[in-house]
ZANU-577950 format. One line per 10 residues: number of its first residue (from 0); their letters; for each residue x, y, z of N, C-alpha, C. Coordinates in Angstrom, 2 decimals. Layout:
NUM> a> X:Y:Z:X:Y:Z:X:Y:Z; ... .
This chain:
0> xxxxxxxxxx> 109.21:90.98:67.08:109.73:89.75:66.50:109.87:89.92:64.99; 111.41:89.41:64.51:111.43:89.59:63.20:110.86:88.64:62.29; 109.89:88.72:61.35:109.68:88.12:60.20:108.07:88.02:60.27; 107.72:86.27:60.50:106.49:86.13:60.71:106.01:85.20:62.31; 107.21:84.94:62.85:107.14:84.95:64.24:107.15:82.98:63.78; 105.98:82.28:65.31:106.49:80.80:65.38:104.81:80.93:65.20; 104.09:80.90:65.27:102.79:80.69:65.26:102.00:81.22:64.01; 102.29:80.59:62.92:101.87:81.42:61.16:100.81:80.69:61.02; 99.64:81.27:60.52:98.11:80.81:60.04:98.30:81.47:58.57; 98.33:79.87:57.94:98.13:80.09:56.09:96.48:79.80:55.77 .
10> xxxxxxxxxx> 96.34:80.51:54.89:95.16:80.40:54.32:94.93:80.39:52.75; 94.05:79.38:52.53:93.44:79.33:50.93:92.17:78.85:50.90; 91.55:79.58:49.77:89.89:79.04:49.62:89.78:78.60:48.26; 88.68:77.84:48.41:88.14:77.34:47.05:87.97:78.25:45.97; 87.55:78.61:44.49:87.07:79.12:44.02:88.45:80.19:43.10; 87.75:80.84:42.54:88.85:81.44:41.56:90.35:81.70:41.99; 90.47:82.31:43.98:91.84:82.09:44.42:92.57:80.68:44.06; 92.19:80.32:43.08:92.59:78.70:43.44:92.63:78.10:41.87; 93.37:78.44:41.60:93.79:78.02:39.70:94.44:76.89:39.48; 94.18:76.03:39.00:94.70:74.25:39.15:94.72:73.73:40.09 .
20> xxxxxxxxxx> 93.71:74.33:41.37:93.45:73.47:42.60:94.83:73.60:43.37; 95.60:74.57:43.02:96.91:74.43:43.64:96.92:74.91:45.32; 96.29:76.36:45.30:96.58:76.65:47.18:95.40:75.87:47.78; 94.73:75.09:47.22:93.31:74.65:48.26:94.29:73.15:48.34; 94.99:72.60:47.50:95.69:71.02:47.71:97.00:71.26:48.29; 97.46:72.60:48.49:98.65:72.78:49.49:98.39:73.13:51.05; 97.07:73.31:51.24:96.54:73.45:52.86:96.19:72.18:52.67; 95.63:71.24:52.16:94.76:69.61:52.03:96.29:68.91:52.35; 97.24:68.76:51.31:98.75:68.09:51.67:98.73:68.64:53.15; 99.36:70.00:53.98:99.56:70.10:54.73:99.05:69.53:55.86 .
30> xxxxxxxxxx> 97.96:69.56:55.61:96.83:69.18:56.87:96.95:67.15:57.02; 97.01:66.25:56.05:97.29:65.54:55.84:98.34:65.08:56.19; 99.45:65.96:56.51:100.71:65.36:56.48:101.12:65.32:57.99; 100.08:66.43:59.17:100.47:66.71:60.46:99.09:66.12:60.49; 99.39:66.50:62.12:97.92:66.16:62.43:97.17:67.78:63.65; 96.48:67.85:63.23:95.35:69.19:63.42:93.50:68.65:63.93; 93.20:70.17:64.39:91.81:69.65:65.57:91.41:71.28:65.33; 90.19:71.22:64.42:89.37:72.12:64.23:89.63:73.10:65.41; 89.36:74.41:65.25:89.52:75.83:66.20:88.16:76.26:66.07; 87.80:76.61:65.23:86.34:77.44:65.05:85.99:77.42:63.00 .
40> xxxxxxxxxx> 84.76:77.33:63.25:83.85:77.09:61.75:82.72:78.24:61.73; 83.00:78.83:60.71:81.83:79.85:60.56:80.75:79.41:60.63; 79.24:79.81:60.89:78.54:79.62:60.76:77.73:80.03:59.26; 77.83:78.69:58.43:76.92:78.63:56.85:76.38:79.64:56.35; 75.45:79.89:57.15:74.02:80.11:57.17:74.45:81.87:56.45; 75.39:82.53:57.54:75.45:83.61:57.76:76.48:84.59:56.26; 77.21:83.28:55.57:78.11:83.98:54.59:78.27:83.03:52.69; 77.45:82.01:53.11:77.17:81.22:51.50:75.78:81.44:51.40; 76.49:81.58:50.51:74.92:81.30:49.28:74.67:80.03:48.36; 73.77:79.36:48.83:73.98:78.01:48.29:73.05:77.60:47.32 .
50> xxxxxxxxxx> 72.51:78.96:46.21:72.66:78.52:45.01:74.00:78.61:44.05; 74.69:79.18:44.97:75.99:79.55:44.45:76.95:78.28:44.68; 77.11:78.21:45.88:77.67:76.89:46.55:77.08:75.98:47.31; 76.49:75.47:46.73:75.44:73.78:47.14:75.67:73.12:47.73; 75.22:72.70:48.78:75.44:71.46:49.84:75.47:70.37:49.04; 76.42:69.31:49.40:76.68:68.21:48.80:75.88:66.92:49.96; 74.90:65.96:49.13:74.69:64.86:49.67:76.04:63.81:49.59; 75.92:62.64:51.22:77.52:62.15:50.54:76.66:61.00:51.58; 76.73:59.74:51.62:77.05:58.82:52.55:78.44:58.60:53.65; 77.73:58.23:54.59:78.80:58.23:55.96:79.25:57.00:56.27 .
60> xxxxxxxxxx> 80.30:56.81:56.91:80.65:55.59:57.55:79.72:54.88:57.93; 78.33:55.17:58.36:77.65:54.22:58.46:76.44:53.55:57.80; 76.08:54.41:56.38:75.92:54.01:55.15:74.60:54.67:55.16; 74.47:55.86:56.36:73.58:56.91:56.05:73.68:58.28:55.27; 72.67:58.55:54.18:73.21:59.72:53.53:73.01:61.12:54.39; 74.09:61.77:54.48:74.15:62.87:55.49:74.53:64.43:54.49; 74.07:65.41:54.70:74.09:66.92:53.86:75.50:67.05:54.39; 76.39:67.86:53.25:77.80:68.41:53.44:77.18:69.71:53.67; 77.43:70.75:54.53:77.32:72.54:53.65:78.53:73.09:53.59; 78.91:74.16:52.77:80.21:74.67:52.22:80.58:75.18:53.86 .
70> xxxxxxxxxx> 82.08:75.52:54.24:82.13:75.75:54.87:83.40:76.52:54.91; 84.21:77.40:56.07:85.37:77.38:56.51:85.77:77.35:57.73; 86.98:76.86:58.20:87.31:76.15:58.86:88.77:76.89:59.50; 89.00:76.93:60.90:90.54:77.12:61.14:90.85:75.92:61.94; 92.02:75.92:61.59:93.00:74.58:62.73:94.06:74.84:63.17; 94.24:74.32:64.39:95.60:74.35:64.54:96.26:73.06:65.45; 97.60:72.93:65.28:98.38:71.61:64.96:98.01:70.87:66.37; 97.61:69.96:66.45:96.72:68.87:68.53:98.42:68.55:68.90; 99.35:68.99:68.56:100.90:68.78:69.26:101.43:70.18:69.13; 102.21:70.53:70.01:103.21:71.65:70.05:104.17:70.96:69.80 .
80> xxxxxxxxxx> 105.26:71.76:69.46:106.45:71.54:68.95:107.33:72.47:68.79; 108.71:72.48:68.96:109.56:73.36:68.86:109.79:73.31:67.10; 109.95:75.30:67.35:110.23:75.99:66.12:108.90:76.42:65.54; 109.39:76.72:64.48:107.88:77.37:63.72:106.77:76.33:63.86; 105.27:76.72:64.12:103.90:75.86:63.82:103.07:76.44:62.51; 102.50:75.48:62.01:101.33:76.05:60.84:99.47:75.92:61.26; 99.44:76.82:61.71:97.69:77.03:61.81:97.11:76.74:60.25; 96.10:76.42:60.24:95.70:76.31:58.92:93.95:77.10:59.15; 93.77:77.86:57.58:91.97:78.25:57.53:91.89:77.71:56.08; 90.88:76.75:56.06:90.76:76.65:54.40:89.19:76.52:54.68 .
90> xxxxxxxxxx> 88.92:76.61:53.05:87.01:76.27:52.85:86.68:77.25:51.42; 85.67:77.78:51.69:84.73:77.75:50.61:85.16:79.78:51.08; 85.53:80.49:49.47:84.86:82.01:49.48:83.55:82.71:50.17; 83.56:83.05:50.35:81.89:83.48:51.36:81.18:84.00:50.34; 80.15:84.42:50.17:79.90:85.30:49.20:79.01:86.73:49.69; 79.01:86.77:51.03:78.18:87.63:51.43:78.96:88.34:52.82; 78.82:89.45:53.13:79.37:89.59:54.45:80.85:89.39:54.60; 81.55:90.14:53.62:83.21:89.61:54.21:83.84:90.13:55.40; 83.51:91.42:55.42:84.50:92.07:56.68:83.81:91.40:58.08; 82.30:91.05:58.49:82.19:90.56:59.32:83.65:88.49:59.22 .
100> xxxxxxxxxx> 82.89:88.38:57.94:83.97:87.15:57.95:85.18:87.04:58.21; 85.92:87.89:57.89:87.70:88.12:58.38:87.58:88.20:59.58; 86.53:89.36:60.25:86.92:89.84:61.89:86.97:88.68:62.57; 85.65:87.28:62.45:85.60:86.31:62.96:86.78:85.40:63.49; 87.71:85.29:61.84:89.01:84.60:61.77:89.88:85.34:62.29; 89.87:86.82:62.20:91.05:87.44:62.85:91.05:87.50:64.24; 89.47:87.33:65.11:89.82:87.39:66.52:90.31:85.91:67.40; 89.76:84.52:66.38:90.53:83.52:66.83:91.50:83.56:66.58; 92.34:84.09:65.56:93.51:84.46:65.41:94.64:84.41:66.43; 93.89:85.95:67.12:94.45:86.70:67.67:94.34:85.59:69.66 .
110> xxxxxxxxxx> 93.21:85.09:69.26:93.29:84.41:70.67:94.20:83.20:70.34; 94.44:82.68:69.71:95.39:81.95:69.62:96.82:82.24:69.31; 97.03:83.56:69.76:98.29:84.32:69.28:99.61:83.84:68.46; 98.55:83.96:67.41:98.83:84.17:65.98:100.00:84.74:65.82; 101.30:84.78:64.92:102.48:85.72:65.34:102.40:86.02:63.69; 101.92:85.37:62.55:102.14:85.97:61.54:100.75:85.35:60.42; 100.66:85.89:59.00:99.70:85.22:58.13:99.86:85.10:57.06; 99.85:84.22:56.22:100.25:83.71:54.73:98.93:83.54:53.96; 98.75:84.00:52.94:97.51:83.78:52.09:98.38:83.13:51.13; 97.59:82.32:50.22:98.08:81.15:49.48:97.05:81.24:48.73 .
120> xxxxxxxxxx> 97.36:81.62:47.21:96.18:81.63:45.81:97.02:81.17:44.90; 96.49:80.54:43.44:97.00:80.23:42.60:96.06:81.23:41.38; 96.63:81.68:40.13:96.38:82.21:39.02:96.72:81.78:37.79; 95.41:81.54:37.01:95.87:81.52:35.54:96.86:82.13:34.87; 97.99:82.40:34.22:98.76:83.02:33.18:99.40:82.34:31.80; 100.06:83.66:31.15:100.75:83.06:30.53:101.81:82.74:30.55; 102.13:81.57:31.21:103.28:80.97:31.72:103.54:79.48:30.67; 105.01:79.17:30.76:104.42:77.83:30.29:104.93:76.44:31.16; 104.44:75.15:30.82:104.62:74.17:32.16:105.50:73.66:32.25; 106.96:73.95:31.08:108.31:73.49:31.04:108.67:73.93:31.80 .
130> xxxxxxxxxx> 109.03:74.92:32.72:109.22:75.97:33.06:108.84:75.83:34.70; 109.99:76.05:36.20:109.75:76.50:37.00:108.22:77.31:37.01; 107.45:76.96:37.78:106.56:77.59:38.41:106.91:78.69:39.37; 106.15:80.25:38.97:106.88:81.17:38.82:105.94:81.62:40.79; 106.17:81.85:41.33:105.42:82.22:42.76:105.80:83.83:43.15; 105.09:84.76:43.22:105.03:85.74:43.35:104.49:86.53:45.27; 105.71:86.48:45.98:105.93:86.37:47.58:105.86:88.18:47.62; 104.67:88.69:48.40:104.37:89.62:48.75:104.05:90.35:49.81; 103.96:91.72:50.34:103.37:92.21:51.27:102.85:93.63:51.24; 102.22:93.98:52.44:101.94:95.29:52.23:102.41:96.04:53.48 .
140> xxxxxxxxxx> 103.38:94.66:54.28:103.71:95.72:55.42:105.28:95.98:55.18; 106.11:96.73:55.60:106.93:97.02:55.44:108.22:96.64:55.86; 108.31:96.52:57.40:108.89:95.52:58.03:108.75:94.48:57.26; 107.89:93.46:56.88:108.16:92.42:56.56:108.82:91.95:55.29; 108.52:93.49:54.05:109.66:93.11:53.35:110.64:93.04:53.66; 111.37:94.29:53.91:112.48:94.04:54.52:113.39:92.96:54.93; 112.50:91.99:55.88:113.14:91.26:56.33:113.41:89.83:55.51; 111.81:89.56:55.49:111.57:88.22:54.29:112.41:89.39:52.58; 112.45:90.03:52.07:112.93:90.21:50.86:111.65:90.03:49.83; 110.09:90.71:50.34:109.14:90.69:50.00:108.83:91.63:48.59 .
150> xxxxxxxxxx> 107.73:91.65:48.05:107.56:92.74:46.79:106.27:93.31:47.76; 106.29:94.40:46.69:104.84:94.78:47.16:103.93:95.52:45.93; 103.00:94.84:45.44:101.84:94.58:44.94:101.66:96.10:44.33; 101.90:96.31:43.06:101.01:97.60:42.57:99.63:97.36:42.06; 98.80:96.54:42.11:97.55:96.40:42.06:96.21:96.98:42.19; 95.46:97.76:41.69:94.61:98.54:42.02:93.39:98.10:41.41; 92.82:97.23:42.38:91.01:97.57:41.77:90.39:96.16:42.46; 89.14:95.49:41.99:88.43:94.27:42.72:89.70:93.27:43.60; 89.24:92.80:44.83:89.56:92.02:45.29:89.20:90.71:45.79; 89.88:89.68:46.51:89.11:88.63:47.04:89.01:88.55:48.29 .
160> xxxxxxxxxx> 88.67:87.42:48.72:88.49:87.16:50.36:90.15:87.05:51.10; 90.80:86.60:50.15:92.71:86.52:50.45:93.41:87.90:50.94; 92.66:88.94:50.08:93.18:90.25:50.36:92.48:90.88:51.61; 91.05:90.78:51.62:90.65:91.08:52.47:90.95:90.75:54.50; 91.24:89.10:54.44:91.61:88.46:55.67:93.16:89.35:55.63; 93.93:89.51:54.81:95.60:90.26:54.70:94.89:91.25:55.24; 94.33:92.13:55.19:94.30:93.78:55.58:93.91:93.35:56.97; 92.94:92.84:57.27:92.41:92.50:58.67:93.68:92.35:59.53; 94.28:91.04:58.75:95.50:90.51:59.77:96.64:91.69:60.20; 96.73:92.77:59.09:97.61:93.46:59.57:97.07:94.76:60.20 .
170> xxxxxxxxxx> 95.73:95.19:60.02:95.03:96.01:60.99:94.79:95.42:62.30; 95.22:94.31:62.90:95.10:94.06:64.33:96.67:93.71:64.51; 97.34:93.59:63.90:99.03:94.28:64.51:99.57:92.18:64.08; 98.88:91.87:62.96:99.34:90.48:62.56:99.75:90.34:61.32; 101.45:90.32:61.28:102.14:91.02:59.92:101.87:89.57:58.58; 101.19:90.49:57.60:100.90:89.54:56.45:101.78:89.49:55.09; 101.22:88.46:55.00:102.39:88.21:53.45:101.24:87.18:52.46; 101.72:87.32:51.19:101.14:86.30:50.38:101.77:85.52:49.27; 101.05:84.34:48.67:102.17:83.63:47.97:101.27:83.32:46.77; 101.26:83.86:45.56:100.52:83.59:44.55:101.52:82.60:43.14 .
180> xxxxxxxxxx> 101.04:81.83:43.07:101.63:80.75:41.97:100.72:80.89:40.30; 101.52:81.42:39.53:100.69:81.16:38.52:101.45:80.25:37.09; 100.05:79.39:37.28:99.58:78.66:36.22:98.97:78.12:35.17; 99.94:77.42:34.57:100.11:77.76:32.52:97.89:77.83:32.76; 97.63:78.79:31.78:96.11:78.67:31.44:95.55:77.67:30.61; 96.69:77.23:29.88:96.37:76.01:28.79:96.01:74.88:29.32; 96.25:74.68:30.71:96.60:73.29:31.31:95.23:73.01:32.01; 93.84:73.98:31.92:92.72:73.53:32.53:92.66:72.53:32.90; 92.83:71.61:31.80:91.81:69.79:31.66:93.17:69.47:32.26; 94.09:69.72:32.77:94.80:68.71:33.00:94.94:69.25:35.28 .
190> xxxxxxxxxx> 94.05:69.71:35.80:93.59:69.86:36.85:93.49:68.37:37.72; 94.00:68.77:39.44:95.28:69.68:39.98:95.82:69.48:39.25; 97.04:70.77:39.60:98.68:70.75:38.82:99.21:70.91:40.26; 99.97:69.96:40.32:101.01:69.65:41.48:102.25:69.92:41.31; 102.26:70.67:40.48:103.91:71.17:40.01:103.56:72.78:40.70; 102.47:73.69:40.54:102.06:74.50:41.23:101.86:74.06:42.94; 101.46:73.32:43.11:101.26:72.96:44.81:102.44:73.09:45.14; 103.47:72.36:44.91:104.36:72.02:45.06:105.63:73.40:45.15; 105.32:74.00:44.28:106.21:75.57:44.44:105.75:76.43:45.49; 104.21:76.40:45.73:103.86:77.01:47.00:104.44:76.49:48.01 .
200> xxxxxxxxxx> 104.43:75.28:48.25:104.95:74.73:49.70:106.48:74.80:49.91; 107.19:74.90:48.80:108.70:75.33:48.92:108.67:76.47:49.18; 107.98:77.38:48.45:107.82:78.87:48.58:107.51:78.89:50.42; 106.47:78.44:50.61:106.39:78.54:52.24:106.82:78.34:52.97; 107.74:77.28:53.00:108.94:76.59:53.49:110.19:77.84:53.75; 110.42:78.37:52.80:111.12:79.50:52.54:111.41:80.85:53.61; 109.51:81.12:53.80:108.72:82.17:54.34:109.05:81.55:55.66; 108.91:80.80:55.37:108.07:80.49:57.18:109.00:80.15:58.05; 109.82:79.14:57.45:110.97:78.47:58.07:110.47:76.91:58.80; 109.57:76.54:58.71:108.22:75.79:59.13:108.32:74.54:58.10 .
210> xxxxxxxxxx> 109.35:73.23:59.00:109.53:72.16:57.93:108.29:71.67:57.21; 107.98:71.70:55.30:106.58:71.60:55.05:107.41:69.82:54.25; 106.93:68.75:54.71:106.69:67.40:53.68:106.45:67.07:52.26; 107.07:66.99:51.85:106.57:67.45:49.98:105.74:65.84:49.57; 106.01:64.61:50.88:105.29:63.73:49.85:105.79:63.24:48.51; 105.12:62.49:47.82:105.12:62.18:46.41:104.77:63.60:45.53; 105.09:64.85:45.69:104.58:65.41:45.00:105.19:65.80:43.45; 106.68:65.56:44.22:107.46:65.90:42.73:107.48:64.85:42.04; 106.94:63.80:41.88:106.67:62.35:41.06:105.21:62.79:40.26; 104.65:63.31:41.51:103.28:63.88:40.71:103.30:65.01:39.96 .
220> xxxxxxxxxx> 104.51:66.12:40.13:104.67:67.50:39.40:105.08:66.66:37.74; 105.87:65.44:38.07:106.73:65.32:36.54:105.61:64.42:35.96; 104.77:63.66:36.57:103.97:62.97:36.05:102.73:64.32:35.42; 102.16:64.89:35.80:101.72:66.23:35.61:102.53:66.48:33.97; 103.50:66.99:33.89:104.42:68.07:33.31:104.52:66.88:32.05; 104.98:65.72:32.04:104.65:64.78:30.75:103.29:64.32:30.28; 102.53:64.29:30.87:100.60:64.62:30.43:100.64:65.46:29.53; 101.05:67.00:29.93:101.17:67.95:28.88:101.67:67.92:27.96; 102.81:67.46:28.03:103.53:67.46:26.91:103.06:66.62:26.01; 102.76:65.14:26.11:102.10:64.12:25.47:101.03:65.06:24.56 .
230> xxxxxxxxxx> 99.65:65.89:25.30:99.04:66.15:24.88:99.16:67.50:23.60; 100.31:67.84:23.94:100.86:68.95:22.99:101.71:68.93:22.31; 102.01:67.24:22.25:102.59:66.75:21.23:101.91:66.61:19.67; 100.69:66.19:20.17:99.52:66.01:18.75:99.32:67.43:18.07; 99.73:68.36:18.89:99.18:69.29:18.42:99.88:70.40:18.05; 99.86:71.02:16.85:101.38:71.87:16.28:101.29:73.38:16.89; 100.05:73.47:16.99:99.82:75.15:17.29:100.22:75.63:18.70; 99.52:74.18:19.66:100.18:74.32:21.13:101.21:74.37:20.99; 102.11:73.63:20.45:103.64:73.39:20.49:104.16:74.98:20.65; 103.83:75.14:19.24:104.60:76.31:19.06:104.23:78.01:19.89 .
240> xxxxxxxxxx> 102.57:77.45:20.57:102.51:78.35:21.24:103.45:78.36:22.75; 103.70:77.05:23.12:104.57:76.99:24.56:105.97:77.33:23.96; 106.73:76.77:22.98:107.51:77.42:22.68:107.50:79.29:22.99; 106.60:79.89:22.31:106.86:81.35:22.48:107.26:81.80:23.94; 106.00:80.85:24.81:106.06:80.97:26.48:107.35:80.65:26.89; 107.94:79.88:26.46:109.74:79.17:26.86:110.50:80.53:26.36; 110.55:81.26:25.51:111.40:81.81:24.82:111.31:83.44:25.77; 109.50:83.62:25.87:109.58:84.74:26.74:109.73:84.87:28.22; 110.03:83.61:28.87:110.02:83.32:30.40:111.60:83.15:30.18; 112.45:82.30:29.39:113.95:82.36:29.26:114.70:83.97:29.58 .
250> xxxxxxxxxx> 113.74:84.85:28.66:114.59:86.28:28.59:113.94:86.82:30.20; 113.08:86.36:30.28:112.47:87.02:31.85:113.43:86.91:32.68; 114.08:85.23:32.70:114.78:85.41:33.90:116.56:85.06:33.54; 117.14:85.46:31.92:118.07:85.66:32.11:118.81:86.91:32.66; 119.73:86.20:33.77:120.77:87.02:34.29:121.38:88.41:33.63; 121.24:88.34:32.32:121.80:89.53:31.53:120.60:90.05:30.63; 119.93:89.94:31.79:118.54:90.94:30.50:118.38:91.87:31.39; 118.15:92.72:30.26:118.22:94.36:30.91:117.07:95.14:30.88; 116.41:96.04:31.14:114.50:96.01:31.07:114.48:96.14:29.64; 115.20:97.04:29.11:115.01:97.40:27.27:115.04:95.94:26.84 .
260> xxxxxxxxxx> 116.01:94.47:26.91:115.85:93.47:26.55:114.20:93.17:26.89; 113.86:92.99:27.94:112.82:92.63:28.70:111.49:93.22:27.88; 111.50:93.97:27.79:110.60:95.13:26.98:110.28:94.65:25.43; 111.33:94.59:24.89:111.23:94.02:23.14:110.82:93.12:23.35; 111.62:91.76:23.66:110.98:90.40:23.89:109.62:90.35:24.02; 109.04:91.03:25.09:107.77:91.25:25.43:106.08:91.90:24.21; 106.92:92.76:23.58:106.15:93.36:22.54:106.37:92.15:21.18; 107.38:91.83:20.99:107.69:90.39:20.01:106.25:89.61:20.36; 106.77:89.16:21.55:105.59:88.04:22.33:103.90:88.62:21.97; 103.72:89.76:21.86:102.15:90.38:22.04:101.85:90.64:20.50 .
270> xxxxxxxxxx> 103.26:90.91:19.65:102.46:90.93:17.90:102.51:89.68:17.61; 102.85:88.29:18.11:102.88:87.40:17.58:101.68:86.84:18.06; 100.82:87.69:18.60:99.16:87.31:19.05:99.29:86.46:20.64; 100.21:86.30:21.11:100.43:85.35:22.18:100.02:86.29:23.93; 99.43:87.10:23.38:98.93:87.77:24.95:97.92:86.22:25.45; 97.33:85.54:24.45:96.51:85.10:25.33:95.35:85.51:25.81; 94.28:84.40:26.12:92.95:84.92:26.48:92.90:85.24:27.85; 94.20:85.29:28.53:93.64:85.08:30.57:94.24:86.54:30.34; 93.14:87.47:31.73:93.62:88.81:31.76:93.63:88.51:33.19; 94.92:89.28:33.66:95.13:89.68:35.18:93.56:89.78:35.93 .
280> xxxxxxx> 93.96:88.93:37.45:91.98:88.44:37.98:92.15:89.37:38.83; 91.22:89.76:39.67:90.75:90.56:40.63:91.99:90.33:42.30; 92.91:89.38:42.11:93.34:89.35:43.19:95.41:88.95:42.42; 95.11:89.11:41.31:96.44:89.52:40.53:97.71:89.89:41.05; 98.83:89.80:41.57:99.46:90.51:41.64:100.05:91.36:40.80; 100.27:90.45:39.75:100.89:91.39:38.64:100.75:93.16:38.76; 99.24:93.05:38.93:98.43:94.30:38.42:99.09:95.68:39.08 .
């Protein structure tokens, strides 16, 4: 079957894969928007560490206080339907034990015959928030560039739990792909950015072929995108630092730039001190 088949399981986790809350609120929208019935939940005990990640006290519907523990989770959609379906795994990074953790997800996977897998992370850069949100659609299998019109990742060194479930999925014959969104680093305090959610789920839409609901989101991307600006209005140095970001993302993706254009621009951008404090993370594509 060409591409990623009718049965695609996306995945995103909490924690550094997850830069303005963007791929953990594009499985949350999704899941929200269909309706889904838990598959299987790891067992806690066996892959958090919960001085790391803490059980949350919360009151219940019935106004008893009950322990949260971190968790992850797969689903898939309580209706069939013609054309593509979206399985969903979201939750918490593990911090202990990964390859037992993937095998877990990859054999419900596989019993639920799984036909393809999407990892979904978001990354800090230097990007800026005028500016299309830039999504970086990858693989490591070959066929699937091909077909989707995929890149493939020169990256070499630490990874996350995103990369790890990808190798699994495609060591049991379940062709993977990934969708990394990165976002402006300046924009911390101004968390989610739904202008990032929002490019993933088009981006997936894309991939998958799998009608995704966008919701109010692009009301919330522009409501988002004038926050910033407001806030970097007061301020001359931001200004002129997003400016540089506009000027070096313009030559990125004009039509008539040539790598030597691409190249100067770029070294301009790095003596004018504008590398910026975010360095390519452990699950980077760039790299």
């Amino acid at each position: 079957m060409d591409g990623l088949g009718r049965r695609v399981l996306v995945a995103a986790f909490d924690g550094w894969n997850d830069a303005g809350e963007a791929a953990s609120s594009a499985i949350a929208h999704l899941r929200d928007a269909g309706s889904y019935e838990p598959v299987f939940s790891v067992d806690p005990e066996l892959y958090f560490d919960y001085q790391y990640t803490r059980p949350h006290v919360a009151v219940d519907a019935d106004g008893r206080r009950v322990l949260r523990w971190p968790e992850a989770t797969l689903l898939r959609p309580s209706r069939a339907t013609r054309g593509t379906q979206l399985w969903l795994l979201t939750g918490v990074e593990p911090a202990r034990a990964w390859q037992a953790f993937a095998s877990e997800f990859i054999d419900v996977a596989l019993r639920e015959d799984i036909t393809g897998f999407v990892a979904i992370g978001s990354m800090m850069s230097d990007v800026p928030h005028t500016r299309p949100i830039s999504v970086f659609a990858g693989s490591e299998n070959e066929a699937l560039r091909g077909s989707l019109g995929l890149e493939r990742s020169t990256y070499e060194g630490p990874v996350g739990i995103l990369s790890v479930l990808s190798s699994a999925a495609d060591a049991a014959g379940i062709p993977a792909a990934s969708l990394w969104a990165s976002v402006p680093h300046y924009v911390a305090g101004h968390t989610p950015s739904p202008k990032a959610t929002l490019a993933l789920l088009d981006r997936l839409e894309d991939l998958t072929s799998a009608p995704v609901p966008r919701g109010d989101l692009a009301t919330e991307a522009a409501a988002w995108e004038a926050s910033i600006d407001a806030a970097a209005a007061d301020d001359e140095e931001m200004t002129e630092y997003i400016r540089q970001l506009e000027r070096t993302r313009d030559t990125w993706d004009s039509p008539e730039a040539s790598g030597d254009a691409i190249a100067q621009e770029f070294e301009r951008y790095l003596r004018r001190g504008g590398e910026g404090p975010n360095k390519p993370g452990r699950d980077d594509p760039r790299r």
